[in-house]
N, C-alpha and C positions, 0 to 999 in steps of 0.2 A: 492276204489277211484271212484267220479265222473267226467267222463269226458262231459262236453255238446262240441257239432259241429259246427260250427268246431274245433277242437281241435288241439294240437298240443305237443309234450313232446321234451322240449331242456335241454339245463344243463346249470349251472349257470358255468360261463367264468370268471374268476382275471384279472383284469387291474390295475396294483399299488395297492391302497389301499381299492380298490372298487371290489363290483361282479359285474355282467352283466348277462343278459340275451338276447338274441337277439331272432328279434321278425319278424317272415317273413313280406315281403314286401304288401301280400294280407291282413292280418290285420290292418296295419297302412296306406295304400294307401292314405286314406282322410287326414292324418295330417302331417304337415308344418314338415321340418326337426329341426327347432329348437322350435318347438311345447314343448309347459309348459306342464305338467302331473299330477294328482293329485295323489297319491302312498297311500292305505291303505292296513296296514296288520290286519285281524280277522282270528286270531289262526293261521289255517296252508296256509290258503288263503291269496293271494294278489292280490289287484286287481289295475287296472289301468285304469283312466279314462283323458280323454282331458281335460285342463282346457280349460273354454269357456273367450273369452273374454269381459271383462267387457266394454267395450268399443263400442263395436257391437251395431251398429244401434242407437248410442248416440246422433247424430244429429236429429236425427227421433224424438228424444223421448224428449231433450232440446223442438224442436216446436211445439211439444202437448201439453207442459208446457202453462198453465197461463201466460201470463204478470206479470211484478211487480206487487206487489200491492206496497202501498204508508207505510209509514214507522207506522203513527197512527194505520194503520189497525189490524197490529201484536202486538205492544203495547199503547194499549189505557189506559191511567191512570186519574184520579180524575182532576187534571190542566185540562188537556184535554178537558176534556167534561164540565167543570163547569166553568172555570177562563181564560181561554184562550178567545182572541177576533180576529179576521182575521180583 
């Protein structure tokens, strides 16, 4: 077996109809107690990662956007551009 460092060997815990693992407090320190988790299993590994929020910095990123454009822009058709008069 590999272990990489830090490391740490617990046992899995029954709670009703679930296992558990608990997970010391210096590995998890950065994340929210009702922090989302993404859970994959490969083979005899499992790993566990933070979901990030998709959300983050979403304002930031809406005012980098472009402006509208105008509705012709996206669908320009034959009227349009030939038969149409302003």
């Amino acid at each position: 077996m590999y272990l990489q460092k830090p490391c740490l060997i617990s046992k899995i815990i029954s709670i009703g109809n679930s296992k558990d693992v608990r997970l010391p407090k210096s590995f998890v320190s950065d994340w929210e107690d009702d922090q989302e988790l993404i859970i994959e299993k490969h083979n005899d590994t499992i790993i566990i990662i933070p979901k990030k929020n998709n959300r983050e910095n979403w304002v930031e990123q809406i005012m980098a956007c472009e402006g509208p454009k105008k509705e012709e822009e996206y669908f320009p058709n034959e009227f349009d551009e030939k038969e149409w008069t302003w």
